[in-house]
C-alpha positions as CSV (number, residue, x, y, z in Angstrom):
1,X,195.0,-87.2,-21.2
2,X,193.2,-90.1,-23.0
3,X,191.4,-88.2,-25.8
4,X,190.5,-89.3,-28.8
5,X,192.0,-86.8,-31.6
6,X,190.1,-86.8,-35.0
7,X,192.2,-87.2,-38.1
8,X,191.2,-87.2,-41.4
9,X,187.6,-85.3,-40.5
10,X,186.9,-88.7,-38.3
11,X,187.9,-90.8,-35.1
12,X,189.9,-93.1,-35.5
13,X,188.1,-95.6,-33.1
14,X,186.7,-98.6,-34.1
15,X,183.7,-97.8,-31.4
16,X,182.8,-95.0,-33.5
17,X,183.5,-96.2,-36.8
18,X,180.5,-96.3,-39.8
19,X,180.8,-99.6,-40.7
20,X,179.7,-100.6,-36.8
21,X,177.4,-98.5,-36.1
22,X,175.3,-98.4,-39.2
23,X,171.9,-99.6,-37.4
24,X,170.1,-98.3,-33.9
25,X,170.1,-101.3,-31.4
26,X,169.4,-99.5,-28.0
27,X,169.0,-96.6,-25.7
28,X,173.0,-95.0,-24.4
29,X,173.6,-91.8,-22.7
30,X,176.7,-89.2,-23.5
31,X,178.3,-86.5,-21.3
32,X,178.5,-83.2,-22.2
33,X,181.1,-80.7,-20.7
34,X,182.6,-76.6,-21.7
35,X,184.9,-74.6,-20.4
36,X,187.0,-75.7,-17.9
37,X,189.0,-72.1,-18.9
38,X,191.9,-72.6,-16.3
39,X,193.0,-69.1,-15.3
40,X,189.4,-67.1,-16.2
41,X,188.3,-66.8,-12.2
42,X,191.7,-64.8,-11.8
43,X,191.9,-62.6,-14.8
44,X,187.7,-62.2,-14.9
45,X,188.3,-60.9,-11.1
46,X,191.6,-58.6,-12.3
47,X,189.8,-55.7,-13.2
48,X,185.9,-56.7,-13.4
49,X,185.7,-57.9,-16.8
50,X,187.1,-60.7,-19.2
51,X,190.4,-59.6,-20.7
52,X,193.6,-61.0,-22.0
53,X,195.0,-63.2,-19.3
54,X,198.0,-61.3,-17.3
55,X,201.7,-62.7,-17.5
56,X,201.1,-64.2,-13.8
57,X,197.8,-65.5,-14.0
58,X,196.7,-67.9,-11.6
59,X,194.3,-71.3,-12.1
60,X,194.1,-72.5,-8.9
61,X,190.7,-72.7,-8.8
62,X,190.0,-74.4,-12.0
63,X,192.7,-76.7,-11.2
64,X,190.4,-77.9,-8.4
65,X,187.3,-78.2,-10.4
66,X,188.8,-80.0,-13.1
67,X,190.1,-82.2,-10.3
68,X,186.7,-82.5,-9.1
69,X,185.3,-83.2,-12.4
70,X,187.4,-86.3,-12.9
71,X,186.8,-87.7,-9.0
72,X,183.0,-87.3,-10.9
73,X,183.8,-89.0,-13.5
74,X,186.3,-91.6,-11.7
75,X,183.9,-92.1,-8.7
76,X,180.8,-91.6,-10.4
77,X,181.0,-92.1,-14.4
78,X,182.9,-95.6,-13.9
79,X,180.3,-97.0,-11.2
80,X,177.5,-95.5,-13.9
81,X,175.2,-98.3,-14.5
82,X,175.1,-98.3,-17.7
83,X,179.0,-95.6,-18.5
84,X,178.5,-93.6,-21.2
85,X,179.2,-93.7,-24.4
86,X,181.2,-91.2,-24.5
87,X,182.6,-87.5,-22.8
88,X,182.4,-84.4,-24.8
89,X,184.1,-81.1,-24.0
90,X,183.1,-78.1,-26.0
91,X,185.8,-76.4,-25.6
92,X,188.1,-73.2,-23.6
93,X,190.1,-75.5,-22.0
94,X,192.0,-72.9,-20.8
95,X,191.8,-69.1,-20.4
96,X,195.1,-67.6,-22.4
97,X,195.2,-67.2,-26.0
98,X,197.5,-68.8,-28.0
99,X,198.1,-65.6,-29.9
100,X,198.8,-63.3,-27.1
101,X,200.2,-64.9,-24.5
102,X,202.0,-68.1,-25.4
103,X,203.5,-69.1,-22.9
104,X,201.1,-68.7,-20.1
105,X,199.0,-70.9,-22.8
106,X,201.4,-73.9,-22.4
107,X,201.7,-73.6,-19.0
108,X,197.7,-73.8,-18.4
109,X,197.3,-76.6,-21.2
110,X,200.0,-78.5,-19.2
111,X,198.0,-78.3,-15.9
112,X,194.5,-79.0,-17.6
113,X,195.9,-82.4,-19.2
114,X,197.4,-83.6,-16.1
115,X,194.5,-83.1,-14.2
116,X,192.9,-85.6,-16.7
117,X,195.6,-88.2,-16.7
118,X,193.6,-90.9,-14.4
119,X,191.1,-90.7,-16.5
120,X,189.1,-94.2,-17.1
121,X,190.7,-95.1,-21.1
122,X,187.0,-97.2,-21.2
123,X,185.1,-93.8,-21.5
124,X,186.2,-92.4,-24.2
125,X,186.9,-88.2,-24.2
126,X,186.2,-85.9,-27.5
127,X,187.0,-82.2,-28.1
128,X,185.6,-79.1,-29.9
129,X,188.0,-76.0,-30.0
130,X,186.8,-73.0,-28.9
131,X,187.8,-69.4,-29.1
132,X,190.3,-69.1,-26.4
133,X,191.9,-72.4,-27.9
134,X,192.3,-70.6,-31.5
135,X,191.9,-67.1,-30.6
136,X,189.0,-64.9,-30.9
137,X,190.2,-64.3,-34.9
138,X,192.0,-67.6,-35.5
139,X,195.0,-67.6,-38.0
140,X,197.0,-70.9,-39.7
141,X,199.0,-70.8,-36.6
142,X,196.6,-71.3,-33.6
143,X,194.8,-73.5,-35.6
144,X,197.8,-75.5,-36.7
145,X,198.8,-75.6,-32.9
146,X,195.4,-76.5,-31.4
147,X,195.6,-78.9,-33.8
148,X,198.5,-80.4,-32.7
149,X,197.4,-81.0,-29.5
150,X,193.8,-82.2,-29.9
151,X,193.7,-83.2,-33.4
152,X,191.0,-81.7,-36.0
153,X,189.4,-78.9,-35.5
154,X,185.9,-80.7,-36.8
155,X,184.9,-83.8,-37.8
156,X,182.3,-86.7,-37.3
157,X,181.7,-89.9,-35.6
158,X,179.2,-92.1,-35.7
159,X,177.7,-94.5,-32.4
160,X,174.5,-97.2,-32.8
161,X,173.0,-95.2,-35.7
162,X,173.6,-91.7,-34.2
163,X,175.6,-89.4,-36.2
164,X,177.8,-86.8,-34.5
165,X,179.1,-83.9,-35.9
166,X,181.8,-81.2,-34.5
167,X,182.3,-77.9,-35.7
168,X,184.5,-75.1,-35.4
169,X,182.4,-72.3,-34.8
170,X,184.9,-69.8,-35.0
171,X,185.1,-70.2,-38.2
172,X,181.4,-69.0,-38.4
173,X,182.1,-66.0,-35.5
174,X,184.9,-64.1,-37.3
175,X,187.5,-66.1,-40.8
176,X,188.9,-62.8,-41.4
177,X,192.4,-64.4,-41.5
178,X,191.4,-67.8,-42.3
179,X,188.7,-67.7,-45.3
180,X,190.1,-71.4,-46.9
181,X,190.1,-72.8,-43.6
182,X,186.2,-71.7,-43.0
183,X,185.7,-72.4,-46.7
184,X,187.0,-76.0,-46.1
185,X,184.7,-76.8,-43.0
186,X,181.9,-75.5,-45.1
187,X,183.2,-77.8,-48.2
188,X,183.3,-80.8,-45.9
189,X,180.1,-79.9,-43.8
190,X,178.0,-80.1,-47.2
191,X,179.4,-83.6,-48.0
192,X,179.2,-84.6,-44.7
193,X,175.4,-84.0,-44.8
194,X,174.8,-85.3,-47.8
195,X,176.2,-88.8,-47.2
196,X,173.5,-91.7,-47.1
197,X,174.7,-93.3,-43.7
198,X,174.0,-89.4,-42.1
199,X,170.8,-89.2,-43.5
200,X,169.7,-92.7,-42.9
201,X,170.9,-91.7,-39.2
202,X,168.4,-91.7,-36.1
203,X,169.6,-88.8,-34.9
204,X,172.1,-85.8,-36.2
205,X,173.9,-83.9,-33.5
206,X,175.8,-81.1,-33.8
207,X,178.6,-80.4,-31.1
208,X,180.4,-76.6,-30.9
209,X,181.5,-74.0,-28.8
210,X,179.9,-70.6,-29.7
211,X,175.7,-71.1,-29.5
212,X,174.1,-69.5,-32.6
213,X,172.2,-68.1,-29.8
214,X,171.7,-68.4,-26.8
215,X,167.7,-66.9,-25.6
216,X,166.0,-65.8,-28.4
217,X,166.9,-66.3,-32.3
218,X,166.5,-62.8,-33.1
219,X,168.9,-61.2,-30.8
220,X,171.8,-58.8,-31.2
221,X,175.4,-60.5,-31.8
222,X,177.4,-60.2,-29.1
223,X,180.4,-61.5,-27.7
224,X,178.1,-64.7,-26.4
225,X,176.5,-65.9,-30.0
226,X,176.9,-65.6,-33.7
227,X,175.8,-62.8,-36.2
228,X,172.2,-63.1,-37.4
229,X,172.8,-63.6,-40.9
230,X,175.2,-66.5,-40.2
231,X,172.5,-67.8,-37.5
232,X,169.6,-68.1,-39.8
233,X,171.8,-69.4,-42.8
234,X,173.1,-72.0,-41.1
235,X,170.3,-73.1,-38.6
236,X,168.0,-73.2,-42.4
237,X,170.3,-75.6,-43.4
238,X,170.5,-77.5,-40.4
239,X,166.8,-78.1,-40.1
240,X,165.7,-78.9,-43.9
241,X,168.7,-81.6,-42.8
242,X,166.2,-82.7,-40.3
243,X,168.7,-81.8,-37.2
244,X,167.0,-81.4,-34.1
245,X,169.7,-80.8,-31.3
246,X,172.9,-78.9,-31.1
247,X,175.0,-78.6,-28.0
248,X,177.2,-75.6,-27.2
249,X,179.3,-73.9,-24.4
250,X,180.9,-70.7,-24.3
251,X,178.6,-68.5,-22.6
252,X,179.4,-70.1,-18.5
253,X,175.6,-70.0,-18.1
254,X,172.9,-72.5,-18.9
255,X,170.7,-71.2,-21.4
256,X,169.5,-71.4,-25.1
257,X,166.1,-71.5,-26.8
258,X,164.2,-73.1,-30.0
259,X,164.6,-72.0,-33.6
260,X,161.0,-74.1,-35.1
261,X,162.0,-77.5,-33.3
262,X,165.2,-77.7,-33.3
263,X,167.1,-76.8,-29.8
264,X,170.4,-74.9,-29.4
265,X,171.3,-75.9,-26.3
266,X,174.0,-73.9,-23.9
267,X,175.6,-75.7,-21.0
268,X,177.3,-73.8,-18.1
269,X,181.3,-74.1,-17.1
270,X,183.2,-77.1,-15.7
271,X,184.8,-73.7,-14.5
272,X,184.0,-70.0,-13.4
273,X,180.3,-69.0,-13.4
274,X,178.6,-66.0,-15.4
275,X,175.5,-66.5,-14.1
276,X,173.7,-68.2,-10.9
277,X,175.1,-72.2,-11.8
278,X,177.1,-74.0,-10.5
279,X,179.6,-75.9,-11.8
280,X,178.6,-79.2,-13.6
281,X,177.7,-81.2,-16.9
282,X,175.1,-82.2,-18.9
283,X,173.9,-85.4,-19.2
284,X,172.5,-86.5,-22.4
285,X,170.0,-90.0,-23.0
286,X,169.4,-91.0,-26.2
287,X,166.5,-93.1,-27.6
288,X,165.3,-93.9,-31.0
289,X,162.7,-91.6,-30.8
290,X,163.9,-88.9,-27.9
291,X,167.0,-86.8,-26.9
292,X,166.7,-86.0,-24.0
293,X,168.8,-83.9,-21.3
294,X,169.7,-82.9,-17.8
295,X,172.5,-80.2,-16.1
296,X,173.9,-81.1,-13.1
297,X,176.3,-79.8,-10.4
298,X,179.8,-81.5,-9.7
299,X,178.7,-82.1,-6.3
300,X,175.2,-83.7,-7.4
301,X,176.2,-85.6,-10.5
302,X,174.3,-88.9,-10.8
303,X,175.4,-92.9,-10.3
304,X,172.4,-94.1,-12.2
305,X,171.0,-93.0,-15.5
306,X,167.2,-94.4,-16.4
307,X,167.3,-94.7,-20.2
């Protein structure tokens, strides 16, 4: 699976490096993908609700869609005039967590990077964790394992004067067992933002799984979003730092909503639907003035982007 894993809080890719892409030079579109969550149609359909997956879960379904994703991205993404810049996925790659059920974990993560293995290397693939990669209440372990396989848990990149920045939301839904981890990201975040090639950025976007919310910024926590007095701390900051989009997954619907002018944006599953979707991705074109964005289906996913 040709992704790019973060190390020391960046990528280590020369395309997304700082010192080439200090200045804006023209218009470039990403792709933005969530939850692929191979095994969640099965264990979802078990007993009516979303559960912990069962010692003989099935992802045959997902399996397909993934497939189907990268005959999009192989028949479609390549013959893109112009490709992306890059492909995001924020995050549930698969359905089992790592605490409970291990080994029905390895076996799904297995499947999900084979089906990605013909993957066009030219188009290059980036990852935010999400809570079934690190658990619902992530400890030094999950984290040290979904590390292992996809490299940091956050970090940043930079492309033509657009600064990117992933997060671990977790870390913002429930640190009980991981306070210096969350305590770290919030460390790093503050530096992050306060360095002179971010705010000399045209754009700041923010990639994670959990949305902050996902209809109306007042709204009860649930299982979907983030607690309110997280959600206003953190979106404050976010705007006085002049950040206008964030891009999330995690609730297998298209939705989200406004906080002032800034947009949390929610982008429906790769895999099993909550809501009336269907499956797809969201493209994303960005100008030096605009960022602007589109969902669409697997089966309707454009050839030609007009920037």
């Amino acid at each position: 699976m040709p992704v790019l894993k973060a190390s020391n809080r960046i990528i280590q890719d020369e395309r997304f490096s700082l010192d080439k892409n200090k200045e804006w030079s023209e218009p470039f579109f990403f792709i933005q993908g969530s939850d692929p969550q191979l095994g969640l149609t099965y264990d979802w359909g078990n007993d009516g609700t979303d559960g912990v997956p069962y010692p003989d879960s099935k992802w045959e379904v997902e399996m397909e869609l993934a497939k189907l994703a990268v005959q999009v991205q192989i028949q479609k993404m390549n013959t893109m005039s112009p490709k992306p810049a890059f492909f995001i996925m924020c995050g549930d790659y698969t359905d089992a967590f790592p605490d409970e059920w291990p080994n029905v974990k390895e076996k799904q993560l297995a499947d999900y990077k084979k089906s990605f293995l013909d993957l066009d290397p030219s188009i290059p693939i980036l990852c935010a964790c999400g809570n079934c990669d690190i658990g619902n209440i992530p400890t030094h372990e999950t984290i040290d394992k979904y590390r292992q396989d996809f490299g940091d848990d956050y970090f940043y990149f930079v492309f033509q004067g657009v600064f990117f920045i992933v997060l671990n939301s977790q870390y913002y839904k429930d640190h009980t067992n991981v306070k210096d981890l969350y305590e770290a990201q919030e460390a790093w975040l503050n530096q992050v933002l306060e360095m002179d090639e971010r705010k000399n950025a045209k754009h700041t976007i923010i990639f994670q799984h959990i949305p902050w919310f996902f209809g109306e910024i007042d709204e009860e926590e649930d299982y979907f979003n983030i607690g309110y007095e997280m959600r206003i701390k953190k979106l404050d900051q976010f705007y006085a730092e002049g950040i206008r989009k964030i891009f999330c997954g995690h609730l297998h619907k298209n939705a989200g909503g406004d906080y002032k002018d800034l947009e949390v944006v929610v982008t429906s599953a790769i895999g099993c639907q909550l809501g009336q979707d269907q499956n797809g991705m969201r493209v994303v074109t960005v100008t030096e003035e605009t960022i602007e964005h589109e969902y669409y289906s697997l089966d309707d996913f454009p050839t030609q982007i007009n920037m």
